[in-house]
C-alpha positions as CSV (number, residue, x, y, z in Angstrom):
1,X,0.0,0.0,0.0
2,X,1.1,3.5,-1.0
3,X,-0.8,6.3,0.0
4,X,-0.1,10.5,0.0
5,X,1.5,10.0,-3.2
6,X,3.3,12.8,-4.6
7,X,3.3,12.8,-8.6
8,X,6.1,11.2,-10.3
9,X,8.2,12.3,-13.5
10,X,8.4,9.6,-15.8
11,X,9.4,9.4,-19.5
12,X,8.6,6.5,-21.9
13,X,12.8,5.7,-21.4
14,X,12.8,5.4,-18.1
15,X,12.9,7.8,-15.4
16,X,15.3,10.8,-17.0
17,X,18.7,8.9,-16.4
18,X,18.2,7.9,-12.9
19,X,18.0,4.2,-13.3
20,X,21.4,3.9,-11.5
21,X,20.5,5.9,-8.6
22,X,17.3,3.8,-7.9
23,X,18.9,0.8,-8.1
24,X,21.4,1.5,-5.7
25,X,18.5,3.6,-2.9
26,X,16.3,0.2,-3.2
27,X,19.7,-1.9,-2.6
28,X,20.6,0.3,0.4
29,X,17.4,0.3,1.5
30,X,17.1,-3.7,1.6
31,X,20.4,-3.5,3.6
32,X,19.7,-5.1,7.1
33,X,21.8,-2.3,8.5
34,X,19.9,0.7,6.9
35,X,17.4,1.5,8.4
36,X,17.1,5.3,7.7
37,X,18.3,6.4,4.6
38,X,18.5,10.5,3.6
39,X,18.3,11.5,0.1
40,X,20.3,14.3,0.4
41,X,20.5,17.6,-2.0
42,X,19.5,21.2,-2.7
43,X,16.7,22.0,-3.7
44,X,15.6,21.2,-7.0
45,X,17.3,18.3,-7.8
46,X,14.4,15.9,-7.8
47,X,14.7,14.2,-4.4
48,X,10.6,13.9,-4.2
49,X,10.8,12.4,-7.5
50,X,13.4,10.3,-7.1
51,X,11.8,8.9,-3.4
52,X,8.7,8.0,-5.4
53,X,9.9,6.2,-7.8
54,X,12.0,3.9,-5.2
55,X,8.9,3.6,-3.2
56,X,7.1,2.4,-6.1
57,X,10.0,-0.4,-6.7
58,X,9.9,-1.5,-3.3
59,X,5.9,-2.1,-2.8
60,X,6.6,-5.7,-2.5
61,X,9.4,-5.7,0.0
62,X,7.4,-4.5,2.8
63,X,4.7,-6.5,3.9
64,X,3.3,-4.0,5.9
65,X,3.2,-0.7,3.1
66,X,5.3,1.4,1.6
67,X,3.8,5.3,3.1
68,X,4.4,8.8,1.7
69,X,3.7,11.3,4.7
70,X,4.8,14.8,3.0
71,X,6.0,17.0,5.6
72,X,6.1,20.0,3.6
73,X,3.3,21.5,5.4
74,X,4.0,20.7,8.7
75,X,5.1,23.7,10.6
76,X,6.4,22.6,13.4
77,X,8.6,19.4,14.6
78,X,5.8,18.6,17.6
79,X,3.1,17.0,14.5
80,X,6.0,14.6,12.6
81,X,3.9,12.2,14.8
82,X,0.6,12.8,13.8
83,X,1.5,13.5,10.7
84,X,2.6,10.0,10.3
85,X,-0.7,8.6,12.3
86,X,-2.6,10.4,9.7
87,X,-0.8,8.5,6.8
88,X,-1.3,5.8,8.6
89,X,-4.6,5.7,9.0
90,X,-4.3,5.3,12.7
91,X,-7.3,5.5,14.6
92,X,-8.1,8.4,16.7
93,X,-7.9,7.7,20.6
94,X,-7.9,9.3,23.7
95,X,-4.2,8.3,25.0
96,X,-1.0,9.7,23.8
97,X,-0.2,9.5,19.6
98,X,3.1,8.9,20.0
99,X,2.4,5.4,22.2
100,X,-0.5,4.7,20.1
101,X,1.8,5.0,16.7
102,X,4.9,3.3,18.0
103,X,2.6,0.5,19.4
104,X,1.1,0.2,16.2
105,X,4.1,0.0,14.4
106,X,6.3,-2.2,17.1
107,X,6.0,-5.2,15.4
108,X,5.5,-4.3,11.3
109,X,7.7,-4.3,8.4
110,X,7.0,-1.4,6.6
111,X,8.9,1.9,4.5
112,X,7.8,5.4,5.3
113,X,9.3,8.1,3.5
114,X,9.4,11.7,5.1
115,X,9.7,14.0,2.5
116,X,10.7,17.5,3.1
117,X,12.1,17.0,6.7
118,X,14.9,20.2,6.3
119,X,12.7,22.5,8.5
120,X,12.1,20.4,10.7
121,X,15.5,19.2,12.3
122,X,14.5,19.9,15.9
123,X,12.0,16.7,15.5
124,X,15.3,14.5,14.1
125,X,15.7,12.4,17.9
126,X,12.1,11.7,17.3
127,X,13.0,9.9,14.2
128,X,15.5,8.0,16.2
129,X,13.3,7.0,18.8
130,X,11.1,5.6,16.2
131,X,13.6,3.6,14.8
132,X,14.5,2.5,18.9
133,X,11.4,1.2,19.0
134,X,11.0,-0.9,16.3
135,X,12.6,-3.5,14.4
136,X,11.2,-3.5,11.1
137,X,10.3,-0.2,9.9
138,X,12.6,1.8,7.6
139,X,12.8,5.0,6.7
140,X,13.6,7.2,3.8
141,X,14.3,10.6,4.3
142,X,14.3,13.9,1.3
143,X,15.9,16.6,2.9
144,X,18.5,19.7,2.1
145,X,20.1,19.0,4.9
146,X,21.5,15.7,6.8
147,X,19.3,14.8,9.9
148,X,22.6,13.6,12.1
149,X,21.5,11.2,14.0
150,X,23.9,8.4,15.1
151,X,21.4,5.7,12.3
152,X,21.4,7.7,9.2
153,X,23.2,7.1,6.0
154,X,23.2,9.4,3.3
155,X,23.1,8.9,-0.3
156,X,24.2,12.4,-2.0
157,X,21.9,13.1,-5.1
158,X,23.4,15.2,-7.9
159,X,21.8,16.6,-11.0
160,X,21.3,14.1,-14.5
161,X,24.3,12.9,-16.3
162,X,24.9,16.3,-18.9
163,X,27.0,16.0,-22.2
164,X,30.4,16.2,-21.5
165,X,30.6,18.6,-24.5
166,X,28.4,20.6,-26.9
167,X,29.7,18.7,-29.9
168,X,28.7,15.2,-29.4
169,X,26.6,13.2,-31.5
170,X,24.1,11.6,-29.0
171,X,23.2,13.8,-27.2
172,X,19.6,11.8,-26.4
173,X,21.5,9.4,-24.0
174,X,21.8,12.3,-21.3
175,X,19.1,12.1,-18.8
176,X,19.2,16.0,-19.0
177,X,19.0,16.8,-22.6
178,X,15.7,14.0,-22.3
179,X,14.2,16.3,-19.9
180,X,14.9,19.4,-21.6
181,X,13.2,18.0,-24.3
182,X,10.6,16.5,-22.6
183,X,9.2,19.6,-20.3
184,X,10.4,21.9,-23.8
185,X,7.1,19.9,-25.8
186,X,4.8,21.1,-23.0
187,X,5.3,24.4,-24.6
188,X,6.1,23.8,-27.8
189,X,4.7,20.5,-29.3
190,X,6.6,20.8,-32.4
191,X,10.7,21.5,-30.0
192,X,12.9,18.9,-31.5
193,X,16.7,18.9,-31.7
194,X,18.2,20.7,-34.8
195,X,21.8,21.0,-36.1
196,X,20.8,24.9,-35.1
197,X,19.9,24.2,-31.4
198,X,21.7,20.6,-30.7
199,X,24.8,22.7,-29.2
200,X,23.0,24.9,-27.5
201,X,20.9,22.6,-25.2
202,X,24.1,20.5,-24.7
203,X,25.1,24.2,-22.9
204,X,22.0,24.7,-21.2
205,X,22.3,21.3,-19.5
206,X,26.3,21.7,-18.8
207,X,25.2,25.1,-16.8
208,X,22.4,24.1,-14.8
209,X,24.5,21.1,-14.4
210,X,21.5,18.6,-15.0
211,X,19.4,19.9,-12.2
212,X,16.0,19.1,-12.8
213,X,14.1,22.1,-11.7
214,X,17.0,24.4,-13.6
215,X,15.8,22.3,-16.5
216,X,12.4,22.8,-16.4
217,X,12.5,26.4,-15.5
218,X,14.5,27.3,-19.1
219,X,12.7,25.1,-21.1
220,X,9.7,26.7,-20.4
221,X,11.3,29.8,-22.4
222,X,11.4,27.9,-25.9
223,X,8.1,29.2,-26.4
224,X,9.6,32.5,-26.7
225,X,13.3,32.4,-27.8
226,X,15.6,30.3,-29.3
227,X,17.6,28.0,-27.3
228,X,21.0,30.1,-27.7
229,X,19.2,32.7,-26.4
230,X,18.5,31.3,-22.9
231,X,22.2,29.5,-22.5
232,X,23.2,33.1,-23.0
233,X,20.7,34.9,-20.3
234,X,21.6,31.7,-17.9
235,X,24.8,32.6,-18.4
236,X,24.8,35.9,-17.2
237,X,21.8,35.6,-14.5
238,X,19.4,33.6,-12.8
239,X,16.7,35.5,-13.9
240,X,15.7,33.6,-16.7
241,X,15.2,30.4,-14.5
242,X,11.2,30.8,-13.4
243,X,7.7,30.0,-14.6
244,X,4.5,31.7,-15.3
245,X,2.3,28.3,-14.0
246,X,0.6,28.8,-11.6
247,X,-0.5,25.4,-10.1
248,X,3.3,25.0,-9.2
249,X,4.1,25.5,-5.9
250,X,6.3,29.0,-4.8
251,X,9.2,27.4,-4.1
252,X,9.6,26.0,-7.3
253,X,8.4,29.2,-9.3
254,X,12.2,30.4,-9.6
255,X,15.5,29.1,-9.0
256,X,16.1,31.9,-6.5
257,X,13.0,30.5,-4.0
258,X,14.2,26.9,-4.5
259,X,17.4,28.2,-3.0
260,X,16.0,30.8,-0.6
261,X,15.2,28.7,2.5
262,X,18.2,26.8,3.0
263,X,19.5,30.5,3.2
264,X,17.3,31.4,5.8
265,X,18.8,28.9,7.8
266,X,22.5,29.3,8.0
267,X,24.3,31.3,10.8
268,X,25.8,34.9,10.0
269,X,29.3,33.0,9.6
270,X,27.9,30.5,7.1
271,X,26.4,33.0,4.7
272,X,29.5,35.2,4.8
273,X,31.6,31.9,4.0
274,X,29.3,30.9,1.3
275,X,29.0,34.3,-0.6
276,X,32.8,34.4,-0.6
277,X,33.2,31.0,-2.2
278,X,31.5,32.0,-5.2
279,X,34.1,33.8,-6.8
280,X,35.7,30.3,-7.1
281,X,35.6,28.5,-10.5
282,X,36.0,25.0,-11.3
283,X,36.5,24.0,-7.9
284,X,38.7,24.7,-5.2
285,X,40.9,23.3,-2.5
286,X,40.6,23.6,1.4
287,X,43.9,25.8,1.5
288,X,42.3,28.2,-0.9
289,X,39.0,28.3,0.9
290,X,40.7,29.1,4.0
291,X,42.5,32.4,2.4
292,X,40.2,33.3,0.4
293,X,36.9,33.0,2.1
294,X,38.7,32.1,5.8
295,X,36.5,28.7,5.8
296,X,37.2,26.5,8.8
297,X,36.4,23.3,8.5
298,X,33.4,23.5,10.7
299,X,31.6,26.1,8.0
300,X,32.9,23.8,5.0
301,X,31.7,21.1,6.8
302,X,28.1,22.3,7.8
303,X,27.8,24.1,4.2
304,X,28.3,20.3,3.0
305,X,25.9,19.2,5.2
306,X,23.1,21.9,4.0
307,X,23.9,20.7,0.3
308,X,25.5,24.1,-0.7
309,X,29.0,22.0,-0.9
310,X,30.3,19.1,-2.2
311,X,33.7,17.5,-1.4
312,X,35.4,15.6,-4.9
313,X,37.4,12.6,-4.8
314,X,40.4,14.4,-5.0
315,X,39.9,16.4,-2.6
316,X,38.7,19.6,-4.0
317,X,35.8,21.4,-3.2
318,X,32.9,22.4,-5.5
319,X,29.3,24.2,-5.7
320,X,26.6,23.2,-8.2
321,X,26.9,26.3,-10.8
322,X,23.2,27.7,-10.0
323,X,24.0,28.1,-6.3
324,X,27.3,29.7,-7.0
325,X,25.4,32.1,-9.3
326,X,23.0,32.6,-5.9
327,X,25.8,33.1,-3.7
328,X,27.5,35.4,-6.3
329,X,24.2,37.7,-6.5
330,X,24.6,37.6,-2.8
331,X,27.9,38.8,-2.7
332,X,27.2,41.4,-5.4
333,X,24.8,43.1,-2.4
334,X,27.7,43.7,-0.5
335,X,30.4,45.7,-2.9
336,X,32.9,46.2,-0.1
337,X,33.1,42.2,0.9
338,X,33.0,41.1,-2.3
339,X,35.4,43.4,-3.5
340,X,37.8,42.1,-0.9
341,X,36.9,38.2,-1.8
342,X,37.9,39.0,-5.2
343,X,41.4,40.8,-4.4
344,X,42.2,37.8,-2.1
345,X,41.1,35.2,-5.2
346,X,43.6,37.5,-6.9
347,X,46.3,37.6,-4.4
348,X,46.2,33.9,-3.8
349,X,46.0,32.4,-7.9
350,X,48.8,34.9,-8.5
351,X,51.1,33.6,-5.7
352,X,50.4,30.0,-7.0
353,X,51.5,30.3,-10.0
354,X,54.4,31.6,-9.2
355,X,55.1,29.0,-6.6
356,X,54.3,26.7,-10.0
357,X,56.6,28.5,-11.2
358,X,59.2,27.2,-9.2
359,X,58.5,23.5,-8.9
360,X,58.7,23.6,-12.5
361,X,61.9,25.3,-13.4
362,X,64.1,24.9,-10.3
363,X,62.5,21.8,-8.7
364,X,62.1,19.5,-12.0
365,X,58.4,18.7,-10.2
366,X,56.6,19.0,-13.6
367,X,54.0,16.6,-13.7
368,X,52.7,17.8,-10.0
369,X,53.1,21.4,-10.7
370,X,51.2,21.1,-14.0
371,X,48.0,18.7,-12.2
372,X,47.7,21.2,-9.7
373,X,47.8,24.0,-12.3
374,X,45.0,22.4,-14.9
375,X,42.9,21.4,-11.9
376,X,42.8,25.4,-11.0
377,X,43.4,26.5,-14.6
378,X,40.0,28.8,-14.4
379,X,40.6,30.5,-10.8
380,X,44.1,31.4,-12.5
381,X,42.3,32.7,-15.7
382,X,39.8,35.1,-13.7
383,X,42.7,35.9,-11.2
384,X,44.8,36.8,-14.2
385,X,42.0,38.8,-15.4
386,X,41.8,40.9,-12.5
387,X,45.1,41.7,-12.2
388,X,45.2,43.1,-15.6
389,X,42.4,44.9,-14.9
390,X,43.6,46.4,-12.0
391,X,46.9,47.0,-13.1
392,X,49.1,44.7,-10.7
393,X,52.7,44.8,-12.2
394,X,54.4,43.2,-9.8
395,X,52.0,40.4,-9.1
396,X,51.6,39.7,-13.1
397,X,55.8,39.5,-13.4
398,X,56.3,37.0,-10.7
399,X,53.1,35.0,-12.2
400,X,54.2,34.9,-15.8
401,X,56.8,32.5,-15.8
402,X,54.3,30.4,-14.1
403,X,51.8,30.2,-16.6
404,X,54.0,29.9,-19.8
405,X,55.8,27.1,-18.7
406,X,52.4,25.7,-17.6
407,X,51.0,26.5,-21.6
């Protein structure tokens, strides 16, 4: 039994290029070990979607019923309870909820996923008392941020595999050039792929780095310009990245108020942290975040936790392009800090490469000097570019060795 379902996104191909992660969120979720799983990710990168469509695959491993309880509308941590009584179907009574639901529960196998539990944090050792008291429920978690409790794991959700560049031929294997196409035809029943717009989706994809609600949001604008067009507005803004429906719900009517109550939520230290690290590109390392943006590794860690960071495999640091673009706005609305995170982004790139510089020439550390300098290649190019701008000799002489021998 399913019941509060929340609408899923399918396509006639499968579910948008998320096969994979389903698989592997119904194999976690079968592990005896896991019994609260978090789909964790900003918002507007299809975690309700995704949730659905593992709750729908796992109808027969639960004797007891797979549940939807959307907490969305609950305001306050005190009714996660009731709100999954009333999914339940539990009878009213006159004693405590919470004993009547754990009671009811006590001895069932069943999956209840809590969608939408980021406001609601406070109410996250209610969860674990749940789980204390049972031995056969699971649950699955959608939330922007991780629930820490001692049980959880987490299973980081990014956005749909993108083309890797705006040349290649088959472009129709991405999961987000299918749903570009596919929410593109609500507006337009006759949008195909041209040789005149082929590269241009491929970039529209690339910078909304296959988020789902980025994707839907620009697509929507086919209707009224051509698809070069928007990659060049999303280039320069977020503006472009809304929709005039109105049976959506406001915080998916723009990219902005998908972004806007995670936000709301972080400390004073957190936002300043955040707004600096946007005048990274491509990535960045802890060292630099600690000059540049003077991240601890408390912030970095609790940005990474709210969903606004990701930590690489090799160690580098990166944000998903549309919240860089948010924090960058952000940053914008405070000319003095922002002036200062850029000079120190300047000040910092500069001095790298000529440390480069010497591990190439006088150290013969070639190969290591040259990884480190094509992993940062595009905080040295905007670096480079505002030390031209603003004129700085001395900095640019020191740097120049660096970045010749590294070309």
């Amino acid at each position: 039994m399913i019941t509060a379902a929340v609408p899923a996104l399918a396509s006639p191909n499968g579910f948008f290029g998320r096969e994979t992660e389903r698989a592997e969120i119904c194999q976690l979720l079968l592990e005896p070990g896991c019994r609260l799983l978090t789909l964790l990710g900003p918002g507007g990168i299809g975690k309700t979607r995704l949730a659905v469509e593992v709750t729908s695959s796992l109808r027969t491993s639960f004797p007891d019923g797979v549940y939807i309880i959307s907490l969305q509308a609950v305001s306050s941590s005190d009714f996660i309870l009731p709100a999954i009584a009333e999914a339940l179907q539990l009878p009213d009574g006159s004693d405590d909820i919470a004993s009547r639901l754990l009671d009811h529960l006590r001895d069932k196998t069943a999956l209840l996923m809590l969608d939408n539990f980021e406001h609601l944090l406070d109410g996250a050792p209610v969860v674990g008392e749940l789980l204390a008291a049972t031995t056969g429920i699971t649950l699955l978690a959608t939330s922007r941020e991780r629930l820490n409790l001692r049980e959880e794991w987490v299973y980081n959700l990014l956005g749909l595999a993108v083309p890797k560049s705006e040349a290649e031929s088959f472009l129709e294997q991405y999961g987000a050039v299918q749903l570009f196409i596919h929410t593109a035809r609500r507006v337009d029943q006759r949008f195909q792929l041209t040789p005149a717009n082929r590269a241009a989706v491929a970039r529209i994809c690339g910078l909304v780095e296959g988020m789902p609600l980025g994707l839907e949001l620009a697509s929507t604008w086919v209707r009224a310009l051509p698809c070069q067009a928007i990659a060049d507005e999303l280039q320069q803004s977020l503006d472009i990245l809304e929709t005039p429906a109105h049976n959506v719900p406001l915080r998916h009517r723009t990219m902005r108020a998908a972004f806007e109550p995670t936000w709301h939520r972080l400390s004073e230290v957190e936002r300043s942290v955040f707004m600096q690290l946007s005048v990274f590109r491509g990535g960045f390392t802890r060292e630099a975040a600690e000059h540049v943006a003077s991240a601890t590794r408390h912030t970095l860690s609790a940005l990474i936790d709210r969903s606004l960071l990701r930590l690489g495999d090799q160690g580098r640091y990166n944000i998903h392009e549309l919240l860089r673009q948010y924090g960058e706005e952000l940053l914008r609305c405070s000319p003095e800090l922002h002036a200062q995170a850029l000079d120190r982004h300047r000040a910092y790139y500069m001095r790298f490469l000529a440390e480069r510089e010497q591990e190439i020439v006088f150290l013969g550390q070639h190969k290591r000097a040259i990884l480190q300098l094509n992993a940062d290649i595009e905080n040295v190019r905007s670096a480079w570019r505002r030390a031209v701008v603003q004129g700085q000799a001395e900095e640019i002489a020191r740097a120049a060795e660096g970045l010749w021998s590294f070309f």
